[in-house]
MARKE-537937 format. One line per 5 residues: their letters; for each residue x, y, z of N, C-alpha, C, O, CB. Coordinates in pm, 1 decimal, always signed. Glycine has a CB too. Example, Ala and Ser with C-alpha at 12.3 -4.5 7.8 and 13.67 -1.06 7.14 Angstrom:
BEGIN
as = +1319.0 -569.0 +780.0 +1230.0 -450.0 +780.0 +1320.0 -330.0 +780.0 +1423.6 -331.9 +846.5 +1130.8 -447.3 +904.6 | +1285.0 -225.0 +708.0 +1367.0 -106.0 +714.0 +1290.0 +3.0 +787.0 +1340.9 +113.8 +803.9 +1408.4 -59.8 +572.5 .
! end
This chain:
BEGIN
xxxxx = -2478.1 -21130.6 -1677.8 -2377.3 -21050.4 -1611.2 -2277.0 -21140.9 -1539.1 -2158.7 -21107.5 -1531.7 -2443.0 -20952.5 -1512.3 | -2314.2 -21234.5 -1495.4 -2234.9 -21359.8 -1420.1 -2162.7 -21391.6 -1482.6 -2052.5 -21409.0 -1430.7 -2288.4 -21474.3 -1381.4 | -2178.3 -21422.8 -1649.4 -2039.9 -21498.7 -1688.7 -1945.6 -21376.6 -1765.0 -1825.5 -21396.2 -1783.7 -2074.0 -21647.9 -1810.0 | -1989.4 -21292.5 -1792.7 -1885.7 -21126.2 -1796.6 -1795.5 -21129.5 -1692.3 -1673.4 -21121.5 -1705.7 -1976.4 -20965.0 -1766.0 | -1883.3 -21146.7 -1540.3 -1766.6 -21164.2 -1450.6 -1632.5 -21254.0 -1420.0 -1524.8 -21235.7 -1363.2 -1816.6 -21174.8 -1368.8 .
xxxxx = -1713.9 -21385.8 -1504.8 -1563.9 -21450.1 -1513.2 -1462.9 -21440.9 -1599.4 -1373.6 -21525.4 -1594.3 -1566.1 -21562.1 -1517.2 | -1459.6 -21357.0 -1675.6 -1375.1 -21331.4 -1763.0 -1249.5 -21219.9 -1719.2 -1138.0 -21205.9 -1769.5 -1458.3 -21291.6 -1872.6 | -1332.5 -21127.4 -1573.8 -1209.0 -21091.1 -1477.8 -1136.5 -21161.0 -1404.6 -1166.1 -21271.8 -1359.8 -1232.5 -21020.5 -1397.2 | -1003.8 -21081.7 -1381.7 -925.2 -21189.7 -1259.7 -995.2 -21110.5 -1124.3 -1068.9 -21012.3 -1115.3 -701.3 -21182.2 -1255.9 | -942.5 -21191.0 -1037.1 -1037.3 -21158.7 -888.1 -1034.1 -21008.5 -872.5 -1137.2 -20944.1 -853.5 -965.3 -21233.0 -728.2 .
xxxxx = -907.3 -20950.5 -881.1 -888.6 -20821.4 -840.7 -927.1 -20701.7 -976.7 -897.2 -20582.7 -966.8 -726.7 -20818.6 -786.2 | -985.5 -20751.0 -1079.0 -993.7 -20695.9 -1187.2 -1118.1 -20567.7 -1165.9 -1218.0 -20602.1 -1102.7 -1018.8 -20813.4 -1294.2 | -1112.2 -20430.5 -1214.9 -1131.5 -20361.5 -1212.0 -1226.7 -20245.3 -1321.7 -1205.9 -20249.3 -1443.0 -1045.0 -20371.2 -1176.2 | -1281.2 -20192.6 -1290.1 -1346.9 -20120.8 -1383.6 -1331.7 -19983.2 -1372.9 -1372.7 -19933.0 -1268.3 -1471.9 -20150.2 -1383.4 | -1248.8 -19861.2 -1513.3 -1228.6 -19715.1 -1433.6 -1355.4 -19663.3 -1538.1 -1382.2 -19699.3 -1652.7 -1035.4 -19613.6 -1445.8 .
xxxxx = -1402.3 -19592.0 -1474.0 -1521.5 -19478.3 -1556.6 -1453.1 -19337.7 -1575.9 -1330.5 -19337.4 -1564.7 -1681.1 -19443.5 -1449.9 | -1507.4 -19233.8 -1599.9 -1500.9 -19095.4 -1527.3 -1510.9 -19062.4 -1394.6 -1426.8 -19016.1 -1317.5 -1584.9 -19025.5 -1567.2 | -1605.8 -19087.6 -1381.8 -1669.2 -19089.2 -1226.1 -1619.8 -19121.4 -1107.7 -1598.9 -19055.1 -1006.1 -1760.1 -19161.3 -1214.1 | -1591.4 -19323.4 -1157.6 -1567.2 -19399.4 -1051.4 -1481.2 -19532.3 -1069.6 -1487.1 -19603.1 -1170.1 -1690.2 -19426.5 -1000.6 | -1410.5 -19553.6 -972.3 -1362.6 -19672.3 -1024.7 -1393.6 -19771.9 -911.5 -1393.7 -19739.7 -792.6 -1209.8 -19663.7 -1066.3 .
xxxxx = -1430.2 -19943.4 -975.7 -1475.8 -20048.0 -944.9 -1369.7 -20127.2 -952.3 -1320.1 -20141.5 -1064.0 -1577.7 -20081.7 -1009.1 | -1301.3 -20206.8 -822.3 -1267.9 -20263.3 -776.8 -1329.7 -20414.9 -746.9 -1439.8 -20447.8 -702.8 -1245.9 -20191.2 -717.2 | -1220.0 -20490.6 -786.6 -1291.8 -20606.4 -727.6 -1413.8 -20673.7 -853.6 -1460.1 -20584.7 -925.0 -1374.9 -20541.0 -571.8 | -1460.4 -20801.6 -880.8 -1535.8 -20876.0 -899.2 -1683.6 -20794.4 -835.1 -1754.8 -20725.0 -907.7 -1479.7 -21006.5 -844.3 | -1705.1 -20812.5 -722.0 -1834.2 -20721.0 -666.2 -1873.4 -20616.0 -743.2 -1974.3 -20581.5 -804.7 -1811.2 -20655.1 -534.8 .
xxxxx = -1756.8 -20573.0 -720.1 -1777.6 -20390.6 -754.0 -1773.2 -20417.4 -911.3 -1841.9 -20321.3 -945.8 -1619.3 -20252.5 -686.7 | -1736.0 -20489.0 -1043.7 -1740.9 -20527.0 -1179.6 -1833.0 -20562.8 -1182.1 -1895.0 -20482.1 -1251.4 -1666.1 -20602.1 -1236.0 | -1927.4 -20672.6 -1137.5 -2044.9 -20710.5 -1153.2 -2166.8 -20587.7 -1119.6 -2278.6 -20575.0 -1169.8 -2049.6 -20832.5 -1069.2 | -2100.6 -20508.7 -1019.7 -2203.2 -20394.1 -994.2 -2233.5 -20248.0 -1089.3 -2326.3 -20167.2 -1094.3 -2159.9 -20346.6 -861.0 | -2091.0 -20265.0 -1165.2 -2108.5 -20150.9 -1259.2 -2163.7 -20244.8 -1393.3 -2232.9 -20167.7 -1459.7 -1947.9 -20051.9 -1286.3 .
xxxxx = -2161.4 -20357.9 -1448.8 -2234.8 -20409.1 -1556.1 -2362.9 -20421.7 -1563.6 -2438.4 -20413.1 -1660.4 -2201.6 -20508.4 -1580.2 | -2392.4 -20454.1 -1394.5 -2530.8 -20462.5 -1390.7 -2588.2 -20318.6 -1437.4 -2648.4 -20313.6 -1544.6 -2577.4 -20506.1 -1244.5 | -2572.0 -20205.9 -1363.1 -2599.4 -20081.4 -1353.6 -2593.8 -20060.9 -1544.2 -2688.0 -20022.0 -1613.3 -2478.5 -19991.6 -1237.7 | -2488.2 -20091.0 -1581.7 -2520.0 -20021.8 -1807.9 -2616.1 -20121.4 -1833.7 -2715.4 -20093.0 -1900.6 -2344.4 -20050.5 -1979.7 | -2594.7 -20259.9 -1778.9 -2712.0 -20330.6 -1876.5 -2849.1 -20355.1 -1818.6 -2934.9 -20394.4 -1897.7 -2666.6 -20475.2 -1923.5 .
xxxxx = -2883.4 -20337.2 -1689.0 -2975.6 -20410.8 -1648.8 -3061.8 -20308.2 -1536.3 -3129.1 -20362.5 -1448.7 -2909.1 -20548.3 -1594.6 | -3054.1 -20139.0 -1546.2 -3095.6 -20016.8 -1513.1 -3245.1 -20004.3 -1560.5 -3347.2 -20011.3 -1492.0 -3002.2 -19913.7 -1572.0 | -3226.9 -19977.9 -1735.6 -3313.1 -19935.3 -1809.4 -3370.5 -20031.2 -1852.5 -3298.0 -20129.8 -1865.5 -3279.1 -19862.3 -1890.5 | -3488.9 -20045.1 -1885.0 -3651.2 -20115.2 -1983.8 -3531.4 -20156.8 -2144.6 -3442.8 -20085.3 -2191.3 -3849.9 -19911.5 -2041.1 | -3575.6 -20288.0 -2189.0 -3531.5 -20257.1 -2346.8 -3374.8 -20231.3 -2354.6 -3351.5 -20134.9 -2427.6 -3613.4 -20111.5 -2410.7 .
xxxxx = -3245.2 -20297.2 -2293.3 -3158.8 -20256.9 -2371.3 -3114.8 -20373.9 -2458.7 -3139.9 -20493.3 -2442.8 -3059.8 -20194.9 -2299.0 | -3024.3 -20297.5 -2580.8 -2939.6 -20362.1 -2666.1 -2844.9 -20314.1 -2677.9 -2834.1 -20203.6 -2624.8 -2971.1 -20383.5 -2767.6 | -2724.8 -20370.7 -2753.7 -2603.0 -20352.1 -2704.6 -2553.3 -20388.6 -2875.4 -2595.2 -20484.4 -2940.4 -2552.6 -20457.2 -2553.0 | -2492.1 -20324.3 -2905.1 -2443.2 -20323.5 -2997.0 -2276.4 -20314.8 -3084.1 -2218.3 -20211.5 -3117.2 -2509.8 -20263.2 -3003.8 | -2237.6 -20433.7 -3101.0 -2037.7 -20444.5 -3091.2 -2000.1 -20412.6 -3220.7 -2039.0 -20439.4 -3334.4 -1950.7 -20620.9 -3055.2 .
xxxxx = -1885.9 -20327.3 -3152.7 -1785.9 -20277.0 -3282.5 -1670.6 -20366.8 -3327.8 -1668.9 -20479.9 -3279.3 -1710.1 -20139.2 -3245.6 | -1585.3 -20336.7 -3403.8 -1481.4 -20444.8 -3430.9 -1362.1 -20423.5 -3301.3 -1303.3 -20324.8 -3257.1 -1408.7 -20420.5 -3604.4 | -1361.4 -20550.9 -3272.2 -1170.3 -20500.2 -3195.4 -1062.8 -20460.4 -3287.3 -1036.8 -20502.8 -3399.9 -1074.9 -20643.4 -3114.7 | -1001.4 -20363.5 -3210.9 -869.2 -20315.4 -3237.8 -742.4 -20312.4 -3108.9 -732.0 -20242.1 -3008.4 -899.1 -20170.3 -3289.6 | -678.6 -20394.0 -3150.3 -554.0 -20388.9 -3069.8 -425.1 -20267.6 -3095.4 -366.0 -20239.3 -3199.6 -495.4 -20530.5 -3094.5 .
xxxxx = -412.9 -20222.3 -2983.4 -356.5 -20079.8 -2996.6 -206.0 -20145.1 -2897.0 -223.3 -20216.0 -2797.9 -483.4 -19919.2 -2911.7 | -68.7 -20105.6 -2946.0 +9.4 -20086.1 -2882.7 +61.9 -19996.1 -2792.7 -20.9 -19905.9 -2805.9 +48.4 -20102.0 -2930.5 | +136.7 -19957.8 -2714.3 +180.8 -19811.9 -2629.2 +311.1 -19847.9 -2676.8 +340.3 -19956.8 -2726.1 +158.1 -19786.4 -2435.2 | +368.2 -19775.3 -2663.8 +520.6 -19692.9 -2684.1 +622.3 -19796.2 -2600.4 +730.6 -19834.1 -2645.0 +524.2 -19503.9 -2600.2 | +566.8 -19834.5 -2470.9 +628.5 -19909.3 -2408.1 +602.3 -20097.8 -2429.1 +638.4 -20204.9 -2380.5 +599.6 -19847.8 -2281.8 .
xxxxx = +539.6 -20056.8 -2505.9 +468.3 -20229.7 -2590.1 +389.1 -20309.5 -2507.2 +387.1 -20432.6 -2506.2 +593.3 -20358.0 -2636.2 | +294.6 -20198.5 -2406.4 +185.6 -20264.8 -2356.4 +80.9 -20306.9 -2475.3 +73.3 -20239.1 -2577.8 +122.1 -20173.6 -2250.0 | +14.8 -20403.3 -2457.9 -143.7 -20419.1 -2558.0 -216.0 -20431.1 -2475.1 -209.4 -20482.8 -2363.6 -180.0 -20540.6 -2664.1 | -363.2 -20332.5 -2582.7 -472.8 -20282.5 -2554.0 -580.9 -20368.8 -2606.8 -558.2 -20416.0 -2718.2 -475.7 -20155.5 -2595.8 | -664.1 -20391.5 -2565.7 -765.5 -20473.0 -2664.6 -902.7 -20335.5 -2694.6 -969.8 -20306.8 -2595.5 -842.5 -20655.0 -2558.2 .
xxxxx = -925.4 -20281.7 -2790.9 -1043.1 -20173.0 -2797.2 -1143.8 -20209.9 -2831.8 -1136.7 -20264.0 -2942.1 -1032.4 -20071.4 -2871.1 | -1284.3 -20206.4 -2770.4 -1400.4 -20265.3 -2798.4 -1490.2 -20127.3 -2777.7 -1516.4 -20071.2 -2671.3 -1433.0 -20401.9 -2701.3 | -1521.8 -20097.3 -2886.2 -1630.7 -20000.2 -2921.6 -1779.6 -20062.0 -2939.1 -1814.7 -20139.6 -3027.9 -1589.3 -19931.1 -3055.7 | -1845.3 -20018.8 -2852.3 -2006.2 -20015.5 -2823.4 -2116.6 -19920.5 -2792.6 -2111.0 -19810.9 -2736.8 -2022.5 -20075.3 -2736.7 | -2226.9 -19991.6 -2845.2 -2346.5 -19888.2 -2792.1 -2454.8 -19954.0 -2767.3 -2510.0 -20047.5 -2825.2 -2391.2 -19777.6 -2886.6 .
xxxxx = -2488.4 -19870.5 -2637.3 -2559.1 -19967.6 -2551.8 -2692.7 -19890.6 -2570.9 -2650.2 -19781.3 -2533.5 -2499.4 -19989.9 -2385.5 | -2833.4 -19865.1 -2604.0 -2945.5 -19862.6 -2596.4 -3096.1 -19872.2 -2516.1 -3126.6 -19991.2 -2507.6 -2929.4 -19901.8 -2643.9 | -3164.5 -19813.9 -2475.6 -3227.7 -19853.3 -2409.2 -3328.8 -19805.9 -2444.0 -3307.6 -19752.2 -2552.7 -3198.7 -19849.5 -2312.0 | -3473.4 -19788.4 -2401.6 -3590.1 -19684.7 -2400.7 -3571.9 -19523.2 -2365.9 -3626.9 -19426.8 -2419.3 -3686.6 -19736.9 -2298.2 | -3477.5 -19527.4 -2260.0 -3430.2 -19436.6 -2162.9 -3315.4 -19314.4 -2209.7 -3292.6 -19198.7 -2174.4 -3371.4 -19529.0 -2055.5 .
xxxxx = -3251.8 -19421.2 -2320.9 -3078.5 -19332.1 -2303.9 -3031.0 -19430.3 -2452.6 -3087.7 -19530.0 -2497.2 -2938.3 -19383.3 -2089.8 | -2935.0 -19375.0 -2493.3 -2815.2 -19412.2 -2563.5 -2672.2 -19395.0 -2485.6 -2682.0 -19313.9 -2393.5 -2814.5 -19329.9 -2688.4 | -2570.4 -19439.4 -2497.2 -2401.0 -19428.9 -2511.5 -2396.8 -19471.0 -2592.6 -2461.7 -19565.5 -2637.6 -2298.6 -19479.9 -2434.0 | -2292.9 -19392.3 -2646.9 -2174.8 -19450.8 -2732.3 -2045.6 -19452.6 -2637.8 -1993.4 -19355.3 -2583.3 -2144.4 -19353.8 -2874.7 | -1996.5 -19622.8 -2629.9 -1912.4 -19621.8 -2560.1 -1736.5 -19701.7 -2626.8 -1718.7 -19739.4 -2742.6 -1992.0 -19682.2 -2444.2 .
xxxxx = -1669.9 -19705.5 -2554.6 -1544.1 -19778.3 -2560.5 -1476.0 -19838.3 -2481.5 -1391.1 -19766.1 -2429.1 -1474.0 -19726.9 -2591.3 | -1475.6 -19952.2 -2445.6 -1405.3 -20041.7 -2381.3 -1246.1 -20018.9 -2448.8 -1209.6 -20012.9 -2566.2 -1478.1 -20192.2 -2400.6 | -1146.9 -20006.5 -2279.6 -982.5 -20045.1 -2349.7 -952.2 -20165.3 -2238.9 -933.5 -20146.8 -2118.7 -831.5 -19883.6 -2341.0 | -951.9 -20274.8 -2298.4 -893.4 -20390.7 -2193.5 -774.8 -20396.4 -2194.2 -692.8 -20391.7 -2286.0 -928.3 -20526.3 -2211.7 | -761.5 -20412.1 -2036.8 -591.2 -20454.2 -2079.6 -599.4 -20617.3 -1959.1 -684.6 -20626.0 -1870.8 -419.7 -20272.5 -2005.3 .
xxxxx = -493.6 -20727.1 -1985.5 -484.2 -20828.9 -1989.2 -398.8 -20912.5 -1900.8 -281.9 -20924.3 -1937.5 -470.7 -20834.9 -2085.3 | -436.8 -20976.8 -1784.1 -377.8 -21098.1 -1711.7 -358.0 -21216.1 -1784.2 -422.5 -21309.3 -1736.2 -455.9 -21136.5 -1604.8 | -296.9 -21242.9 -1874.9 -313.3 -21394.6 -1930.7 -438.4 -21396.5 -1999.3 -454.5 -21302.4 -2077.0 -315.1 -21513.8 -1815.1 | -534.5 -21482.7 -1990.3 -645.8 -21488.6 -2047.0 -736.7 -21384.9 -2011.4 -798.3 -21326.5 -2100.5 -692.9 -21601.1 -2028.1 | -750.7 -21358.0 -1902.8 -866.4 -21274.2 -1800.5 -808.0 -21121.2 -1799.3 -694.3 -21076.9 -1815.4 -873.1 -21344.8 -1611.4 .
xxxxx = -921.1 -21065.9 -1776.3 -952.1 -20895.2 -1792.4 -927.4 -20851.1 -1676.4 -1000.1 -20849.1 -1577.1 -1102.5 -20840.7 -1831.7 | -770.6 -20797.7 -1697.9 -753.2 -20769.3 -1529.6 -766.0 -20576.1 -1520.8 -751.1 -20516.5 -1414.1 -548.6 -20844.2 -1460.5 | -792.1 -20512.7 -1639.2 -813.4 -20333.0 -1598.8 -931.6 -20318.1 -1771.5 -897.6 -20335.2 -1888.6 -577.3 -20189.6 -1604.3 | -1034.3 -20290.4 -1727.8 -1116.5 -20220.3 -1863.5 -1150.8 -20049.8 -1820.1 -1208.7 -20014.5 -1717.4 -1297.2 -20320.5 -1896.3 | -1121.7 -20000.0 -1879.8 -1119.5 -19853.2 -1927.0 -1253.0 -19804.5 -1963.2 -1315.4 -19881.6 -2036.1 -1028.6 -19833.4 -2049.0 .
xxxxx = -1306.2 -19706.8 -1933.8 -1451.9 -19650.3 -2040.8 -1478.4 -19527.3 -2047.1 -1513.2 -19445.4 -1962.0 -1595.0 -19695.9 -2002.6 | -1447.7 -19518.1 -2217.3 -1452.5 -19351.3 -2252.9 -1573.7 -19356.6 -2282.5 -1603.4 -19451.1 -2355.6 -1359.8 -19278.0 -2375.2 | -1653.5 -19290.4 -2252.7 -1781.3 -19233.5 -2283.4 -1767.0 -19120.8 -2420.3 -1717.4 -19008.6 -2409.7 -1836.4 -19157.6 -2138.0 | -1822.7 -19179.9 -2548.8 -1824.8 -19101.3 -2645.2 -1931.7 -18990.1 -2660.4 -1925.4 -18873.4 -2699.2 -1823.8 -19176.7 -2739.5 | -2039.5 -19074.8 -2612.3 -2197.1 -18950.2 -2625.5 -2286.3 -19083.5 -2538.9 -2283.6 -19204.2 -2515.1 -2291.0 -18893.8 -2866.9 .
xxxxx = -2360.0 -18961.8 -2516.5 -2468.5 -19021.3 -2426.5 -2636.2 -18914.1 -2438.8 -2665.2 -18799.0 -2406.1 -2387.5 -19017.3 -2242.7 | -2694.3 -19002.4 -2488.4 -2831.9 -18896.3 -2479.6 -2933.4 -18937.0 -2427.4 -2950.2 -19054.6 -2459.6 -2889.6 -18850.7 -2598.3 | -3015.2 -18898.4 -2359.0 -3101.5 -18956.7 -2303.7 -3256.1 -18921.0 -2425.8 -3263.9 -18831.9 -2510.4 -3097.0 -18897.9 -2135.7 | -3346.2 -19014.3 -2394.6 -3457.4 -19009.4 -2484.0 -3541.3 -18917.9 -2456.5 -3555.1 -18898.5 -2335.7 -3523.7 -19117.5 -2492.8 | -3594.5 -18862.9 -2515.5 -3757.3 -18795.3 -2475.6 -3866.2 -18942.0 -2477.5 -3888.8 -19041.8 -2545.9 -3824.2 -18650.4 -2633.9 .
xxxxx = -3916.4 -18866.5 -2338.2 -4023.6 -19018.1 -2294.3 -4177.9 -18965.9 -2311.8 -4231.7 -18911.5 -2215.3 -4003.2 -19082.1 -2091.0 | -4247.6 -18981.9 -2432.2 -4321.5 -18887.8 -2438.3 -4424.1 -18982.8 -2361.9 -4411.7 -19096.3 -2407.8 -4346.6 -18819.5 -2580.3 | -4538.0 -18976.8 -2244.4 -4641.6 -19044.8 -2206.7 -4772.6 -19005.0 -2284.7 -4851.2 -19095.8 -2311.5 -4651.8 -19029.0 -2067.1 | -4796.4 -18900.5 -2315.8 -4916.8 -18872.7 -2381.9 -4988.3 -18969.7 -2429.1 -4933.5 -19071.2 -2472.2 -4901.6 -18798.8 -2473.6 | -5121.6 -18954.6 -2428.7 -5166.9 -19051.5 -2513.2 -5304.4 -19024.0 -2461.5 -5400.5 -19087.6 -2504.8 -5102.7 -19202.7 -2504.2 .
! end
């Protein structure tokens, strides 16, 4: 999760539905939380696609799915870009299911 974080600029940000993460702290606190919550995850990358806007911003699109014992997303990263570093990532939540945890036994 540490070196994810350097790939933001200081003030770089994370928006959800929910919530938005501010700051390095607050980025490192929402990565931890998708990857490092649940037992067993994997993570699984889609191809990038760079998307233009109308006004000729670029998008960088990173489609993923993240896995666990617990849950699935299907998710989407939209970065957008300080120079090298990730200064706003976006996340549409495509589906999300959680598992049946059967204990029986």
């Amino acid at each position: 999760v540490d070196e994810m974080i350097g790939l933001f600029t200081y003030t770089g940000a994370v928006r959800t539905n929910s919530r938005d993460y501010e700051g390095q702290g607050q980025v490192k606190r929402y990565f931890t939380d998708l990857l490092l919550r649940d037992d067993n995850v994997k993570v699984e990358y889609g191809e990038v696609a760079v998307r233009q806007s109308a006004s000729g911003e670029l998008t960088a699109v990173l489609p993923l799915t993240v896995e666990s014992d617990e849950r699935t997303s299907e998710l989407e990263f939209d970065l957008k870009f300080d120079g090298p570093l990730i200064d706003e990532l976006t996340v549409h939540s495509k589906t999300s299911a959680l598992k049946s945890l059967d204990k029986s036994g």
